[in-house]
C-alpha positions as CSV (number, residue, x, y, z in Angstrom):
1,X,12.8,-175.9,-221.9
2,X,9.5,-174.0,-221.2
3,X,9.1,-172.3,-217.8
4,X,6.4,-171.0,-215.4
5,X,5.9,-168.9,-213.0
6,X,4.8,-170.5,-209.0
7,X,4.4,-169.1,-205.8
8,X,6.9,-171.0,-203.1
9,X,7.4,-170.1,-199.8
10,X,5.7,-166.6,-200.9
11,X,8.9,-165.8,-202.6
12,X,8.4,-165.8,-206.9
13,X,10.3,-169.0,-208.4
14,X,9.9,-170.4,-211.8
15,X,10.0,-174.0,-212.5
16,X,10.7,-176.4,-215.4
17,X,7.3,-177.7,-216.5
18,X,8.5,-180.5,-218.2
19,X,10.4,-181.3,-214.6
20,X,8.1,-180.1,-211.8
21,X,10.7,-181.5,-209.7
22,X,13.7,-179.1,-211.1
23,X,12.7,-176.3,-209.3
24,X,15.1,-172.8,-209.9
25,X,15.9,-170.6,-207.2
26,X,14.8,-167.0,-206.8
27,X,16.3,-163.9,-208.1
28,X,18.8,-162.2,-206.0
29,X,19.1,-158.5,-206.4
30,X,22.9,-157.7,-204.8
31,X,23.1,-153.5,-203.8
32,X,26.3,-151.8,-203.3
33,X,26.1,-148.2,-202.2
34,X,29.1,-146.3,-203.0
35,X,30.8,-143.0,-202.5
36,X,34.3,-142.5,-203.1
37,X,34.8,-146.2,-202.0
38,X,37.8,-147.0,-205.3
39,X,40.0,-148.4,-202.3
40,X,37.8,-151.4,-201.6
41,X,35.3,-151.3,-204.2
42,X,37.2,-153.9,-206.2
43,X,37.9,-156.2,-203.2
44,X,33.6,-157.0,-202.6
45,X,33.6,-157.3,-206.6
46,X,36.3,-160.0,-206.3
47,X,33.4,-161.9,-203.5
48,X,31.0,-161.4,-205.6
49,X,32.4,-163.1,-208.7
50,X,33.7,-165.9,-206.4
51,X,30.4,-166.8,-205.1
52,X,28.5,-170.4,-205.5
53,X,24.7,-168.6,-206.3
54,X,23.8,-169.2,-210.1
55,X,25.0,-165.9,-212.0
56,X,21.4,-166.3,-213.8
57,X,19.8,-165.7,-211.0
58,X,21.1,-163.0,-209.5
59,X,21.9,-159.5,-210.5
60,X,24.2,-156.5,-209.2
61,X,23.3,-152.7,-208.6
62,X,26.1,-150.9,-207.9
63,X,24.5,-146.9,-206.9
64,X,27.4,-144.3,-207.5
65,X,26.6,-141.0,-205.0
66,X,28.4,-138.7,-207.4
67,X,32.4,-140.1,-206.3
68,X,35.5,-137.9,-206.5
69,X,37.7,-140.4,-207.0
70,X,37.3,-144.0,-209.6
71,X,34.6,-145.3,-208.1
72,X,32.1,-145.3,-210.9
73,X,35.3,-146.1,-213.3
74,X,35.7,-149.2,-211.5
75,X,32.2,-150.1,-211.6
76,X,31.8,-149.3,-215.2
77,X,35.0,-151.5,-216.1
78,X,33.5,-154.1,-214.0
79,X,30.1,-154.3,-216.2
80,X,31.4,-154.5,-219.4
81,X,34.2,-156.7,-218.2
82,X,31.9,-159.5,-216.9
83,X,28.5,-159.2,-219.3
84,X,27.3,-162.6,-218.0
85,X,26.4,-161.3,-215.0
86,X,23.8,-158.6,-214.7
87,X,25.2,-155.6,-213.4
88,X,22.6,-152.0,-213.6
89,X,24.9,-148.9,-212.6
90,X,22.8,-146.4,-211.1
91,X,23.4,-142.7,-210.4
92,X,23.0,-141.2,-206.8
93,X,22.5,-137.3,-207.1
94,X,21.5,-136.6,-203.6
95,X,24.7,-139.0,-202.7
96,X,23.4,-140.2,-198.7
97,X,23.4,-143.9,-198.2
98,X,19.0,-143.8,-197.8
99,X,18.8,-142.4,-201.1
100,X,21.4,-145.1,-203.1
101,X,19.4,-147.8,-201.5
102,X,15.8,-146.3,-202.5
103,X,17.2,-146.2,-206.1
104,X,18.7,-149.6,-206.0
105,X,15.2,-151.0,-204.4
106,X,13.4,-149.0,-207.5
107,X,15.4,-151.0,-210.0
108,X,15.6,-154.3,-208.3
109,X,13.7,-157.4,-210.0
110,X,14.4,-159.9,-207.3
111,X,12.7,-162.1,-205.1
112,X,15.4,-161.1,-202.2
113,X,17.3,-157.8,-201.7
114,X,20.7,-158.1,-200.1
115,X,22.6,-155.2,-199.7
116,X,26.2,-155.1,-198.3
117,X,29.0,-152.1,-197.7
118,X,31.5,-151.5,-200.4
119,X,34.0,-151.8,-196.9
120,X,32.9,-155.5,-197.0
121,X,34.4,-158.9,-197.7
122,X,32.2,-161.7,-197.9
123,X,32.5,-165.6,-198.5
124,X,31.5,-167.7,-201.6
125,X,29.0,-169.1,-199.8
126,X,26.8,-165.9,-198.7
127,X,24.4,-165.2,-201.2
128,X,23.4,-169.1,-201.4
129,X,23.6,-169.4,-197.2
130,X,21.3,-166.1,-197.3
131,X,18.7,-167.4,-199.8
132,X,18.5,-170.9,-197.8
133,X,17.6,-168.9,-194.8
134,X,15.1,-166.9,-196.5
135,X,13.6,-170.1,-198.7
136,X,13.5,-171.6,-194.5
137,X,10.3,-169.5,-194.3
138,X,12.1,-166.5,-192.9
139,X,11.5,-163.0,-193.9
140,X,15.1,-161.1,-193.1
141,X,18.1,-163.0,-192.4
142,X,21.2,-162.2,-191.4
143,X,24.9,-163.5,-189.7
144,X,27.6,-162.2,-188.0
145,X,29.6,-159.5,-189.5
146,X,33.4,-159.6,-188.6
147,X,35.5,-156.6,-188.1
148,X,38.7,-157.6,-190.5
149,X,42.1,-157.3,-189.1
150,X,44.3,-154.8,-191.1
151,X,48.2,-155.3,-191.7
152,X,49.3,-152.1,-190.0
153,X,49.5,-152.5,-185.9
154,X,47.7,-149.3,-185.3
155,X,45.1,-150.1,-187.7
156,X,44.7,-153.7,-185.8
157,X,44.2,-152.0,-182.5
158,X,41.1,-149.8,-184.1
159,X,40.1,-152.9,-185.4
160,X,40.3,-154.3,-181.7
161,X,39.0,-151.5,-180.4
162,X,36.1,-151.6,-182.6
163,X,35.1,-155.3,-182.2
164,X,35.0,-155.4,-178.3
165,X,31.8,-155.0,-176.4
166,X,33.2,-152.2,-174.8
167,X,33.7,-150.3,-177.7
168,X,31.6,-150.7,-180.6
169,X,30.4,-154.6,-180.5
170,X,27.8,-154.9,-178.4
171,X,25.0,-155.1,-181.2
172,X,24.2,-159.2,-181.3
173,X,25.2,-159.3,-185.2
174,X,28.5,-158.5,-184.2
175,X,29.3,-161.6,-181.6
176,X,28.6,-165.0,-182.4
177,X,25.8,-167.8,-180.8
178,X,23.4,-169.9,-181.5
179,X,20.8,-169.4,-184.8
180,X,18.5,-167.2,-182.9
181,X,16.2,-163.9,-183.5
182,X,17.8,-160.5,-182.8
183,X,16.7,-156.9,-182.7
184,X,19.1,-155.9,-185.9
185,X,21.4,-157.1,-189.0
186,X,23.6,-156.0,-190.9
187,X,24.4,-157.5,-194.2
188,X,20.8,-158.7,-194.0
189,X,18.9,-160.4,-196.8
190,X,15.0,-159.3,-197.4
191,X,11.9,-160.9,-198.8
192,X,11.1,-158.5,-201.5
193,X,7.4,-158.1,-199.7
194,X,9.2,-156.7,-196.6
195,X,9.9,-153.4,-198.5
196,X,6.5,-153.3,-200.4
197,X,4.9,-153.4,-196.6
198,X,7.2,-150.9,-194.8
199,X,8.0,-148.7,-197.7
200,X,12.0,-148.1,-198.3
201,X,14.5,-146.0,-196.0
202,X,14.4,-142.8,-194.8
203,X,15.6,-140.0,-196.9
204,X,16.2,-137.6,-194.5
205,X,18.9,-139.1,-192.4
206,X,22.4,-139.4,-193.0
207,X,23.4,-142.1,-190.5
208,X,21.7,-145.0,-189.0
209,X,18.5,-145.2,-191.3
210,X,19.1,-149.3,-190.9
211,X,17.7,-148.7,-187.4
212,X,14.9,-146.8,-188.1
213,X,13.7,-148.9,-190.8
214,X,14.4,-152.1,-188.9
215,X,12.0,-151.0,-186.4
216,X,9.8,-150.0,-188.9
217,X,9.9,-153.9,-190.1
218,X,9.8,-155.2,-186.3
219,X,6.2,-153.0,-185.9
220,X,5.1,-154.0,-189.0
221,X,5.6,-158.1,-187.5
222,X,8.6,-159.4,-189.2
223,X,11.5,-160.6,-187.5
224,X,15.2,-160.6,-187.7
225,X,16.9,-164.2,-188.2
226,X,20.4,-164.6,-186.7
227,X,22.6,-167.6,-188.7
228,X,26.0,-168.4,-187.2
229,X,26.6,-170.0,-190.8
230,X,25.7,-166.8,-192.3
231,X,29.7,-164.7,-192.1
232,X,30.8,-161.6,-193.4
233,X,33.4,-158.4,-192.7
234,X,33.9,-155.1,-192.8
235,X,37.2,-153.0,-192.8
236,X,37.2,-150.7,-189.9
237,X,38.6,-147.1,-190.3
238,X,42.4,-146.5,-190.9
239,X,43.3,-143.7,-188.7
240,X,41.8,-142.5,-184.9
241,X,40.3,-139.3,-187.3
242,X,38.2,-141.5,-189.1
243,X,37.3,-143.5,-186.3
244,X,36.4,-140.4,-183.9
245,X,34.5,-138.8,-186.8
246,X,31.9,-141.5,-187.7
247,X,31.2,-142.2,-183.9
248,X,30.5,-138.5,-183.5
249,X,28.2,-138.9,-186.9
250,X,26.5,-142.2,-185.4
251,X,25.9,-140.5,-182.3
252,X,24.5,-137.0,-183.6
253,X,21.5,-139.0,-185.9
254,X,20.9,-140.9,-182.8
255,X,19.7,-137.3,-181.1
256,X,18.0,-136.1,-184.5
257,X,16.5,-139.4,-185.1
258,X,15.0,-139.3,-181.1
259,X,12.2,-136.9,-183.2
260,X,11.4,-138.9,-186.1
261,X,11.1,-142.6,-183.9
262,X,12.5,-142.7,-180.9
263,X,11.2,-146.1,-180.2
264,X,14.2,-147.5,-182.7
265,X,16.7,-147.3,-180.0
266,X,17.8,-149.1,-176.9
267,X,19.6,-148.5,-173.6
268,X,22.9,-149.5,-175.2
269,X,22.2,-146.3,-177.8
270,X,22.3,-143.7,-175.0
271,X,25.5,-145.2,-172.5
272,X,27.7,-143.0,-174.0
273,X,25.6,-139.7,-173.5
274,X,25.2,-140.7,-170.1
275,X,28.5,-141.2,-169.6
276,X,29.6,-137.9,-171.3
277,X,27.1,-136.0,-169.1
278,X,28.2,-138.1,-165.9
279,X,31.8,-136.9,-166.6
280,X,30.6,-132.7,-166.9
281,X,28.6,-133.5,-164.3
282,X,31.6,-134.8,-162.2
283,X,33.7,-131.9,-162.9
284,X,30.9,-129.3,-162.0
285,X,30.7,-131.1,-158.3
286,X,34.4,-131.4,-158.3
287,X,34.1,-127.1,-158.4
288,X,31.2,-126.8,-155.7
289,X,31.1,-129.8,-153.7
290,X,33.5,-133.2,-153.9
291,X,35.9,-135.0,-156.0
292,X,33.8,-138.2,-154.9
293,X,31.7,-138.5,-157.8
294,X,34.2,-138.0,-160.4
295,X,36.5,-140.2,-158.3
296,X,34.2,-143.2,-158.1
297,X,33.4,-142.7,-161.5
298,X,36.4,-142.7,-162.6
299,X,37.2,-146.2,-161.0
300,X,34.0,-147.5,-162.3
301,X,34.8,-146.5,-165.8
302,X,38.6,-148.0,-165.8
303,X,37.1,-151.0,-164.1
304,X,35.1,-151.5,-167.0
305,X,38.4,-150.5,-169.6
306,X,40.8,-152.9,-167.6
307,X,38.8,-156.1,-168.0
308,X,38.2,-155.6,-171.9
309,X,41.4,-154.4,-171.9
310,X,43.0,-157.0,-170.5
311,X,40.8,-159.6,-172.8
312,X,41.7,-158.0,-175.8
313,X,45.6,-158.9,-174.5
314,X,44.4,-162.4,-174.1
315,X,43.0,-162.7,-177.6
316,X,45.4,-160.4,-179.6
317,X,48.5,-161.3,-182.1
318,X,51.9,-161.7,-180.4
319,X,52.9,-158.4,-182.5
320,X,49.7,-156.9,-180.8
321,X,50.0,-157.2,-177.1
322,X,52.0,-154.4,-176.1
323,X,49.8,-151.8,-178.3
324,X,46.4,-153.0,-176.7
325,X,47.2,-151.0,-173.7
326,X,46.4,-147.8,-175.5
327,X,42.9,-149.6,-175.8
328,X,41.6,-147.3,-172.8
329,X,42.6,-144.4,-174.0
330,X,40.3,-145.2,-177.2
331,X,37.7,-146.3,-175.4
332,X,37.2,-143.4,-173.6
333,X,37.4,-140.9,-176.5
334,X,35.2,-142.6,-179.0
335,X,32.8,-143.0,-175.7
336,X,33.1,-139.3,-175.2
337,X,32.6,-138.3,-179.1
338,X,29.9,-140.7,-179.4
339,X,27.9,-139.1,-176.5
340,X,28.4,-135.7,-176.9
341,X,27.2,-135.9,-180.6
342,X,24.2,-137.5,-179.3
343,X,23.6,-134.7,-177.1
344,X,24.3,-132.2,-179.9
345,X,21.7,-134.2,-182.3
346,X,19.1,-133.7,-179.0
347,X,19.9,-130.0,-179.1
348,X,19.3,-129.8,-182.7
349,X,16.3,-132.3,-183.3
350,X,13.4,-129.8,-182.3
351,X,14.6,-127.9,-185.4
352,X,15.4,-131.0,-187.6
353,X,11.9,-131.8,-186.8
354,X,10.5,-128.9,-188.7
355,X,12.5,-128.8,-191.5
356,X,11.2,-131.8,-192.1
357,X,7.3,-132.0,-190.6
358,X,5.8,-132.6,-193.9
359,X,7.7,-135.6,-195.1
360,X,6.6,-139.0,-196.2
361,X,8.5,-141.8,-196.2
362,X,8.8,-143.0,-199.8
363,X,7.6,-146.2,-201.5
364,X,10.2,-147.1,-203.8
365,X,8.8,-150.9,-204.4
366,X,4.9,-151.6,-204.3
367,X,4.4,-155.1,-204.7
């Protein structure tokens, strides 16, 4: 069977020429980033063998960031246990997230990058759903990403916690709707040209370089394509720790990253802060003037709690009900953490700034 390379759809194909009308579909390149991730590492390996797509046309990066635990024994196990599938293990010295994905984007071949978390769990269908939504004439595609419920009861009401707009789902990807375009994705699925025209992720921040690229991408004229057939999940943190401690993180690059493009970020991005100052603010007129303010903010803000709240009570598990009403409580502290570290990342972004004035964002694929 002899083969040749065409240009469909301005993705690369290859075709049988002896059957124009057997026409192959593109290469996928699949990245995991991983650090210390052994816990659910082999659960988005199990998706992945599961899935319809060819095996011959896609292939798997899995980027190790130097991991304590078995991470990279897992992945290493998982290459040479399935050797039909291409699988490229790549090493992540400087072990951030940016820095995984601008290795993984250096090595990939394909046509379309896709990149999930190693927290993830995804259908058989989602590569092949993806690539039809790309092979559409779209450029990034995307879907809803499902926070999954864990076993444990306090685990589930994080999980709840997490998915309401109130707490953490207010981004579009998060909430189903109609096919439809959108200001982010997660999970997404990129024409290979997107990162030859924008250039790959920022190296210099920890947290939320999805943002600042995916403005990058919306300046640069491409847009982001919402699919309600298009599913996928993440596992939400274990413990109120956890959860605290990467709200704190998201909120503190959202202040750093105010100096590198502060046009990546909407309203939504900065509630908390203002709520976090509102509160100090509050307090400070409670001292000199009235307990008004803090009053009437106070009955705004459990206004707010109550309703999603009491719709979380609606929705949830039998088993669940009782346990949602500690929802306010962790509403209001992962509204708290988030603002004040975005305030902290303000503080420190002048100097962030400096550190890093001479930066250039790198180019890790250029065609």
């Amino acid at each position: 069977m002899a083969y040749i390379d065409v240009l469909a759809g301005g993705l690369q194909r290859k075709t049988d020429i002896t059957n124009p009308s057997m026409l192959l579909l593109p290469l996928v390149s699949f990245i995991i980033v991983a650090k210390n991730s052994a816990e659910y590492l082999p659960g988005i390996l199990s998706d992945i063998l599961l899935q319809d797509y060819p095996v011959d046309c896609l292939e798997l990066l899995l980027i190790d960031g130097r991991s304590t635990d078995s991470t990279r024994y897992i992945m290493e196990n998982f290459a040479k246990a399935h050797k039909a599938l291409n699988v490229k293990i790549l090493d992540n010295p400087q072990k951030i997230l940016p820095c995984g994905w601008n290795l993984a984007l250096a090595g990939a071949k394909g046509d379309i990058i896709l990149h999930v978390d190693a927290h993830s769990s995804i259908p058989k269908d989602f590569i092949t759903k993806n690539v039809e939504g790309i092979l559409s004439g779209e450029d990034i595609v995307g879907g809803q990403r499902i926070t999954m419920m864990p076993s444990g009861i306090w685990c589930s009401i994080l999980a709840i916690a997490e998915r309401s707009k109130f707490g953490s789902g207010a981004a579009e990807f998060r909430n189903p709707g109609m096919p439809r375009y959108v200001d982010t994705l997660a999970h997404a699925a990129y024409k290979r040209s997107v990162f030859a025209n924008v250039g790959g992720y920022d190296k210099r921040l920890v947290r939320n370089q999805d943002v600042e690229i995916h403005y990058r991408m919306k300046k640069a004229g491409f847009r982001f394509f919402f699919d309600p057939k298009i599913k996928s999940s993440h596992i939400s943190r274990s413990t109120l720790y956890e959860l605290l401690k990467q709200k704190y993180a998201t909120g503190l690059w959202i202040g750093l990253i105010m100096g590198v493009q502060p046009r990546c970020f909407g309203l939504r991005h900065f509630v908390p802060a203002l709520f976090a100052v509102a509160l100090i603010i509050g307090f400070i007129l409670v001292i000199t003037w009235s307990w008004l303010p803090i009053v009437s903010l106070g009955i705004l803000y459990a206004s707010g709690a109550f309703i999603f709240t009491f719709e979380a009570i609606v929705k949830a598990q039998f088993r669940l009900k009782p346990f949602c009403i500690l929802l306010p409580i962790i509403f209001f502290l992962v509204h708290l953490i988030y603002g004040m570290g975005t305030w902290i990342g303000l503080v420190k972004m002048p100097f962030f700034i400096w550190k890093n004035r001479n930066y250039k964002i790198p180019r890790p694929i250029t065609r």
